[in-house]
C-alpha positions as CSV (number, residue, x, y, z in Angstrom):
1,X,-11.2,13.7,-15.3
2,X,-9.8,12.0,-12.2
3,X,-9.5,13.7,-9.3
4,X,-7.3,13.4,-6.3
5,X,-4.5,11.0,-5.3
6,X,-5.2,8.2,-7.3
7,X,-2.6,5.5,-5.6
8,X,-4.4,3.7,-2.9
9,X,-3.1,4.0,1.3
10,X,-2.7,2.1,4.0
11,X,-2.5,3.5,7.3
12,X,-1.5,1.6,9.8
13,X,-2.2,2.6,13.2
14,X,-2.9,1.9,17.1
15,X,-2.8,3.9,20.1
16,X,-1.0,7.0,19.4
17,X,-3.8,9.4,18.5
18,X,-1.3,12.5,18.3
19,X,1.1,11.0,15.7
20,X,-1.8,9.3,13.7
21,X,-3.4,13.0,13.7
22,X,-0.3,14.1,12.2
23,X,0.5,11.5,9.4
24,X,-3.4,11.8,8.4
25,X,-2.9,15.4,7.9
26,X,-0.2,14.7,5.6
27,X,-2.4,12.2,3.7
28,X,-5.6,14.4,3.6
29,X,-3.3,17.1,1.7
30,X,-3.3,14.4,-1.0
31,X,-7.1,13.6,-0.9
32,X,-6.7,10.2,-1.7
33,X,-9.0,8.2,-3.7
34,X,-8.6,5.0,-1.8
35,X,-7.6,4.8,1.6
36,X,-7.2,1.7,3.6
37,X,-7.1,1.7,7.4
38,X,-5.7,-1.0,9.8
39,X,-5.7,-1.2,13.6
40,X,-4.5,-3.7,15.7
41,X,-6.9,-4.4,19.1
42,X,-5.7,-2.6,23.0
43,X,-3.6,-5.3,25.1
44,X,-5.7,-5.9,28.1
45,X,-3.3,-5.8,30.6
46,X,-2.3,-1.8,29.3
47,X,-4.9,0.2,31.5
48,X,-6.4,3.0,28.9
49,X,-5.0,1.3,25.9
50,X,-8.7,0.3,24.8
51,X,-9.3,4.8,25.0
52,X,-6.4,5.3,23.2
53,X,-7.0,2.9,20.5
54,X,-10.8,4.2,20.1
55,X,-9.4,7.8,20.2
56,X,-6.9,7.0,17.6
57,X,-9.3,5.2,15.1
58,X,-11.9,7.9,15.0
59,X,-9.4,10.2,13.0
60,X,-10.7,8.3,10.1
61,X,-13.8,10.1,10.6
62,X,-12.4,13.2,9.4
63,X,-12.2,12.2,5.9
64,X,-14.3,14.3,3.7
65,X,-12.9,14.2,0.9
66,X,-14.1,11.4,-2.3
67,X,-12.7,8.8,-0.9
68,X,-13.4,5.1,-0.7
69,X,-12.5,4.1,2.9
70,X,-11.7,0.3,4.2
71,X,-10.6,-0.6,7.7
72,X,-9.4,-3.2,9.0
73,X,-10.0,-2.8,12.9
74,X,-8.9,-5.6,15.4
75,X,-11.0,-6.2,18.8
76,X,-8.2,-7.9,20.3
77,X,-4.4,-7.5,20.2
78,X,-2.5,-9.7,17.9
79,X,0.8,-8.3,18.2
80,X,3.5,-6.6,15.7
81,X,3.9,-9.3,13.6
82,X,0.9,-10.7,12.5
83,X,-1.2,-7.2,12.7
84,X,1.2,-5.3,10.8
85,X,1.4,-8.4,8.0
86,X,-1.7,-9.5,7.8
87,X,-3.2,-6.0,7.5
88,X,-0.1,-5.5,4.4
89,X,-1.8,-8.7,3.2
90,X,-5.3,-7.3,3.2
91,X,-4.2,-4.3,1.5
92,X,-2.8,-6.2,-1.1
93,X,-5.6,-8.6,-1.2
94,X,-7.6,-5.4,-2.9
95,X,-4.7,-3.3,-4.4
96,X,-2.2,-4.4,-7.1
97,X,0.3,-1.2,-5.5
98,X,0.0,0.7,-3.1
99,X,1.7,3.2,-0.2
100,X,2.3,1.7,3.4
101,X,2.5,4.7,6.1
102,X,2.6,3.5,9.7
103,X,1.5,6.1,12.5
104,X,4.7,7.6,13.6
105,X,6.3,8.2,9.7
106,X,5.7,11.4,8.6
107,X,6.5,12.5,5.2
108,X,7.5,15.3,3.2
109,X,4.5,16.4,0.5
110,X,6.8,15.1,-2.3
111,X,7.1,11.6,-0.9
112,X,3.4,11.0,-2.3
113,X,4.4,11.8,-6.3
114,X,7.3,9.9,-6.0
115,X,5.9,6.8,-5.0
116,X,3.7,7.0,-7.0
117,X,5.9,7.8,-10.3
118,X,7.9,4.4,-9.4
119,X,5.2,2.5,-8.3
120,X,4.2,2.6,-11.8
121,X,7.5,2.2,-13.4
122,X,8.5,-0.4,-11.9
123,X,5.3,-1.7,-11.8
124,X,6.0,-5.0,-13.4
125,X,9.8,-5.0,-13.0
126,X,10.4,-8.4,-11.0
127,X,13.8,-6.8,-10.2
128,X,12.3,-4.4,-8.1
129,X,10.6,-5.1,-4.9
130,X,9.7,-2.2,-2.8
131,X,10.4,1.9,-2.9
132,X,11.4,3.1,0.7
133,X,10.9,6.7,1.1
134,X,14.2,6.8,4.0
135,X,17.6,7.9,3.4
136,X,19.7,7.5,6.8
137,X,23.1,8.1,4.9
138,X,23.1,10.9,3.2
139,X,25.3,10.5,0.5
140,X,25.4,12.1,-3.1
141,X,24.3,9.9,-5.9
142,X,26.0,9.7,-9.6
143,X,24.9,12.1,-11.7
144,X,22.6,13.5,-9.7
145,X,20.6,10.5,-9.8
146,X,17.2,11.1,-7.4
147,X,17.5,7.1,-6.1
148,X,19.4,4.0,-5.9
149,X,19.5,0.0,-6.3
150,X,20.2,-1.7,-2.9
151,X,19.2,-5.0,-1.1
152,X,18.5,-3.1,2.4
153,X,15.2,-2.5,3.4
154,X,14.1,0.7,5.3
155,X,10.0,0.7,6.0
156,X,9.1,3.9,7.4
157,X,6.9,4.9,4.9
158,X,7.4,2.8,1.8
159,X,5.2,1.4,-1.4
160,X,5.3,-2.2,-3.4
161,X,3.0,-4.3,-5.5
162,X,1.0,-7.3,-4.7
163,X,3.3,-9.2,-6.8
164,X,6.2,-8.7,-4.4
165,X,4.1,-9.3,-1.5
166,X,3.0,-12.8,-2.5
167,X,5.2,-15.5,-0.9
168,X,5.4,-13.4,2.2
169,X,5.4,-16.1,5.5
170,X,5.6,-14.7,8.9
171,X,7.0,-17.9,9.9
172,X,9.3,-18.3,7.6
173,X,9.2,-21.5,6.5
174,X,11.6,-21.8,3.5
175,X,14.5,-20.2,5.2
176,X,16.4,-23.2,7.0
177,X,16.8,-24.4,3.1
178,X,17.4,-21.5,1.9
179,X,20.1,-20.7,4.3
180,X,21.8,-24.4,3.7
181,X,21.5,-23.7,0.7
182,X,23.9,-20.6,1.0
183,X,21.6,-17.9,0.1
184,X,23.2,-15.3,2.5
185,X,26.7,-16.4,0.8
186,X,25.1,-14.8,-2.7
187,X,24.1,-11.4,-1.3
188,X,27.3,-10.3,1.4
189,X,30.4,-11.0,0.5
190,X,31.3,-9.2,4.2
191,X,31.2,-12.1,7.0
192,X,29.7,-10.0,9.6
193,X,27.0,-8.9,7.3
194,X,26.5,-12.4,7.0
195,X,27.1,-13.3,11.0
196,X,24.4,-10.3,11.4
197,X,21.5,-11.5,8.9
198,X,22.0,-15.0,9.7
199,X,21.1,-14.3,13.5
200,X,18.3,-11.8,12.6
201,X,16.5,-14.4,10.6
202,X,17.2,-17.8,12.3
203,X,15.5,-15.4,15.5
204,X,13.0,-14.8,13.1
205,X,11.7,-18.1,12.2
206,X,12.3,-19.6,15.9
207,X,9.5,-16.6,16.7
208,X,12.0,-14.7,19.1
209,X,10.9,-11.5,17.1
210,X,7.7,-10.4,17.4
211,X,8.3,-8.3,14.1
212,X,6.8,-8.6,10.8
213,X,10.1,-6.9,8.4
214,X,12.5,-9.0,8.6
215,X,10.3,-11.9,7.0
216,X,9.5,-9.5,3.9
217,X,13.6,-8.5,3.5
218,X,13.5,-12.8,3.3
219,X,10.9,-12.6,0.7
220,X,12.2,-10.1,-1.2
221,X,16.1,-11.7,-1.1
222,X,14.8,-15.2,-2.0
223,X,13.4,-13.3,-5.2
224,X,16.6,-12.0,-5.5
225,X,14.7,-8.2,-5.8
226,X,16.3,-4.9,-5.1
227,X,14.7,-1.8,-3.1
228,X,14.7,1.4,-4.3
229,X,15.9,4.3,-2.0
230,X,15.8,8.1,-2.9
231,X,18.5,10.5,-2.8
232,X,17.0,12.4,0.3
233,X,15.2,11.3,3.6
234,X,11.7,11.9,2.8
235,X,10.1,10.6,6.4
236,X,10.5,11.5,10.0
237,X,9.6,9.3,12.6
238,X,8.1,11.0,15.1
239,X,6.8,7.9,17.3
240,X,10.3,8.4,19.8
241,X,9.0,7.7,23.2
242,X,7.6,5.3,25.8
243,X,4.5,5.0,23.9
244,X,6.5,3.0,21.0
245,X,6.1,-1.0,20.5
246,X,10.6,-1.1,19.4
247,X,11.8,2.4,19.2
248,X,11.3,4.3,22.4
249,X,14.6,6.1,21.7
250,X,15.6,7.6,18.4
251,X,19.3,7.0,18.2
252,X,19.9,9.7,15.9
253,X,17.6,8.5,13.6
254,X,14.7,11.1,14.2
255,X,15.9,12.8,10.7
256,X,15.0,16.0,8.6
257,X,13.2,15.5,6.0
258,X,13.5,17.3,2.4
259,X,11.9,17.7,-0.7
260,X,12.4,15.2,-3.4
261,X,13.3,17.2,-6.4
262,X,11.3,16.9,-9.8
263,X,11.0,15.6,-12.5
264,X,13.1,12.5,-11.0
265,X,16.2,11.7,-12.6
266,X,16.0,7.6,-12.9
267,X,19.1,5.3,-12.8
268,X,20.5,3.9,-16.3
269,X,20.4,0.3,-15.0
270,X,18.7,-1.8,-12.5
271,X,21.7,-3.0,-10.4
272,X,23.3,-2.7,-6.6
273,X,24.5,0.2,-5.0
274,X,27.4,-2.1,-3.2
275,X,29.6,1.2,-1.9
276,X,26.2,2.8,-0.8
277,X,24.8,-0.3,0.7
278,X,27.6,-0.7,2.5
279,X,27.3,2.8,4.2
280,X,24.0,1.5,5.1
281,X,25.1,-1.1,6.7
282,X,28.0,0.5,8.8
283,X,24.8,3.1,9.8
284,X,22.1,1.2,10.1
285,X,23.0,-2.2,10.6
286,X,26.3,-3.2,11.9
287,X,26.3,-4.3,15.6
288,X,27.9,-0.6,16.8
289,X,25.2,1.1,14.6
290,X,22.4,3.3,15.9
291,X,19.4,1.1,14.1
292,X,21.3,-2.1,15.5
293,X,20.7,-1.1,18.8
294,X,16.6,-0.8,18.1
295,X,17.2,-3.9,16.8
296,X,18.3,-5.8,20.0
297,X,15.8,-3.9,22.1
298,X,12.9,-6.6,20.1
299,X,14.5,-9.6,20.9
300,X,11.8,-11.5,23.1
């Protein structure tokens, strides 16, 4: 008989000992089989950052639990983009699915079993990209359904397969053709969307972001792949303040979290959630929404 969480972890931290104590308290509740841990090396010019980071990794020592521990720890600092990736890339290098939990998202107990539940029924579902655990709109679903269809991508504190992952380029490379050849023009049918995405991603692959998120909503769209969001916010962030690499101020967007309710109550078809996305663009997204305004704050 198996024991403990079965779907493998990875944790993603760096120099914020307090919220990575906190996220791996959620994690131990679960006593994971597998956990994976990646750390990203202390900028030298950031006095005590090399402290912090060595404080912050030795919270993996508390595991004592039967579990099989990797980690991928950095001894210099490669930034956002390629740390974040390349550790994802690891991950999935020695997983076929997996849960991604970054230091500052904190999640409800539930958000564990129902990753886990879609991870595997969707498992090889090419429609279906990635399961975000975030719900910044609050709106009720048909039927009571526990989660939608969208194209939108939300990633604090989500879960794919290695399938999905593959293709993933930081730099980008496929999408000047992919824009020519009207790519953006198939998913909005809203100009500013358009306007928006097109900016994000030509910043993108001219490296003016130092980000890693944008390039996998690329991957995932070229696929033509959907996310999955529930019905309920299931993660806080709780990295709000100076300490943060992009969001030093939460902008409304430091949310409650609720249980997801069980057994889940799936969707009768695979297909986008266009009134809902479009609530999560006018929050999230748009140019007057709160997330936009994180989102100009990582422009080099």
């Amino acid at each position: 008989m198996q024991s403990g969480f079965q779907t493998p972890i990875l944790f993603l931290i760096f120099n914020r000992d307090d919220t990575a104590q906190a996220v791996f308290n959620e994690i131990k509740k679960q006593s994971p089989k597998y956990l994976y841990v990646a750390a990203d090396g202390p900028r030298v010019h950031k006095a005590g950052e090399a402290e912090n980071c060595r404080r912050t990794r030795a919270i993996i020592d508390q595991v004592d639990w039967d579990c099989e521990v990797k980690t991928l720890f950095r001894e210099s600092n490669l930034g956002c983009g390629r740390a974040v990736s390349e550790a994802i890339t690891w991950f999935f290098n020695n997983v076929e699915k997996g849960i991604i939990l970054e230091d500052d998202c904190l999640p409800d107990p539930s958000f564990f079993s129902y990753m886990e539940e879609l991870l595997l029924k969707y498992e090889n579902d090419e429609r279906v990209s990635a399961i975000s655990g975030d719900n910044f709109i609050a709106k009720p679903l048909p039927n009571n359904e526990s989660y939608f269809f969208g194209i939108y991508h939300h990633i604090w504190g989500w879960a794919s397969w290695r399938r999905a992952w593959n293709g993933y380029d930081l730099k980008m490379t496929k999408w000047v053709a992919s824009r020519d050849s009207g790519l953006l023009e198939k998913i909005f049918a809203d100009k500013a969307e358009r306007a928006y995405w097109t900016n994000i991603l030509n910043a993108c692959s001219e490296d003016k972001i130092d980000t890693w998120d944008y390039q996998w909503t690329f991957n995932c769209w070229n696929k033509e792949a959907l996310v999955i969001h529930p019905n309920v916010n299931m993660v806080k962030n709780i990295g709000f303040d100076d300490r943060a690499t992009h969001t030093k101020d939460d902008n409304g967007f430091s949310l409650e979290v609720f249980k997801m309710n069980f057994p889940l109550k799936h969707p009768l078809l695979v297909e986008r959630n266009k009134k809902l996305e479009k609530a999560m663009w006018e929050k999230s997204f748009k140019p007057q929404g709160r997330l936009s305004r994180i989102v100009r704050k990582i422009f080099k």
